[in-house]
C-alpha positions as CSV (number, residue, x, y, z in Angstrom):
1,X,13.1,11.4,0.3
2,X,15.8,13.6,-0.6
3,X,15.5,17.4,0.5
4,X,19.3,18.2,-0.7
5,X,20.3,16.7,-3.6
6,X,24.0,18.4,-3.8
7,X,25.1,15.4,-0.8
8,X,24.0,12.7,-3.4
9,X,25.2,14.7,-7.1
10,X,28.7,15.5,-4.9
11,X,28.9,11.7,-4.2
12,X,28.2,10.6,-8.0
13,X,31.0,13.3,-9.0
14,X,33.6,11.3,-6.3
15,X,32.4,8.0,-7.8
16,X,32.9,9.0,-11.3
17,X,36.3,10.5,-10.5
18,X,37.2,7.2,-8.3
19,X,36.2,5.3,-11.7
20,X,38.3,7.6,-14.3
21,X,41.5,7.4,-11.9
22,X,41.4,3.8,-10.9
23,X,40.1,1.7,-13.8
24,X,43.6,-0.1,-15.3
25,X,44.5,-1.3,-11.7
26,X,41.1,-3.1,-11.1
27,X,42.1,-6.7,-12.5
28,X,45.3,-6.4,-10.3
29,X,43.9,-5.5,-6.5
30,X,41.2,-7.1,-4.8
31,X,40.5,-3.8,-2.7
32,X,40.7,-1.7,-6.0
33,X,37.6,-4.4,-7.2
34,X,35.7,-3.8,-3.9
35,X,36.1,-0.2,-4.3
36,X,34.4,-0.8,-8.2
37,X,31.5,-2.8,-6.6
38,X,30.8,-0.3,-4.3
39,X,31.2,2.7,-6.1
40,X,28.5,1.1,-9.1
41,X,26.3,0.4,-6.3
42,X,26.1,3.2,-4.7
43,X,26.3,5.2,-8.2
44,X,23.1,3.7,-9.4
45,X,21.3,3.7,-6.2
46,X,21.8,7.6,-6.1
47,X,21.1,7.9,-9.7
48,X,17.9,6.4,-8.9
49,X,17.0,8.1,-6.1
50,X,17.4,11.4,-7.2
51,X,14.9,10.2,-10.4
52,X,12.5,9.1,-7.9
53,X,12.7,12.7,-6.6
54,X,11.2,14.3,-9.5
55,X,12.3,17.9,-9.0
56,X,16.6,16.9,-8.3
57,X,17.1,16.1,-12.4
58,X,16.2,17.8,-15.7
59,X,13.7,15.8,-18.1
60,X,16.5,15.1,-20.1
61,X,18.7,13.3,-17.8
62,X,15.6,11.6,-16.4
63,X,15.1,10.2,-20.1
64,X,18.6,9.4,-20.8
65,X,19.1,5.7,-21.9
66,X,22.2,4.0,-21.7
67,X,23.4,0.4,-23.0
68,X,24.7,-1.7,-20.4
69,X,27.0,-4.8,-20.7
70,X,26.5,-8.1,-18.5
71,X,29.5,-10.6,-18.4
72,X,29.1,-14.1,-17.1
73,X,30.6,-14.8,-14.3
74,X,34.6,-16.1,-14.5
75,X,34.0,-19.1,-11.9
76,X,31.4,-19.4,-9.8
77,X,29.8,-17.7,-6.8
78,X,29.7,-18.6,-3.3
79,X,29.6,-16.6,0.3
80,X,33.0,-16.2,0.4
81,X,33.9,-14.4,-3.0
């Protein structure tokens, strides 16, 4: 449950800022790419959350759609990357 929305909406604003400063550099750092995952991560878990809580969003960003892009992966996944 969230009683104060601002924490989450203030995190989401530091996310999209981290995303607008950082995003040339991400192909060329690993921590710059862990820093991506996270921030999407948490980003979209807040996002949700704050929909779940009925009162923290207007109808209209509650029934905002977006198109989203999935890539396949380069080479694949294991435990250690």
């Amino acid at each position: 449950m969230i009683s104060e929305s601002h924490y989450w909406k203030d995190e989401l604003l530091d996310v999209v800022r981290r995303l607008k400063s950082t995003k040339a550099i991400f192909h060329e750092r690993k921590d710059a790419l862990f820093q991506l995952e996270k921030d999407l991560l948490v980003g979209f878990y807040s996002v949700r959350k704050l929909i779940e809580a009925r009162t923290k969003v207007t109808d209209e960003t509650r029934q905002a759609q977006y198109t989203v892009q999935k890539k396949p992966n380069i080479k694949p996944v294991n435990h250690v990357n």
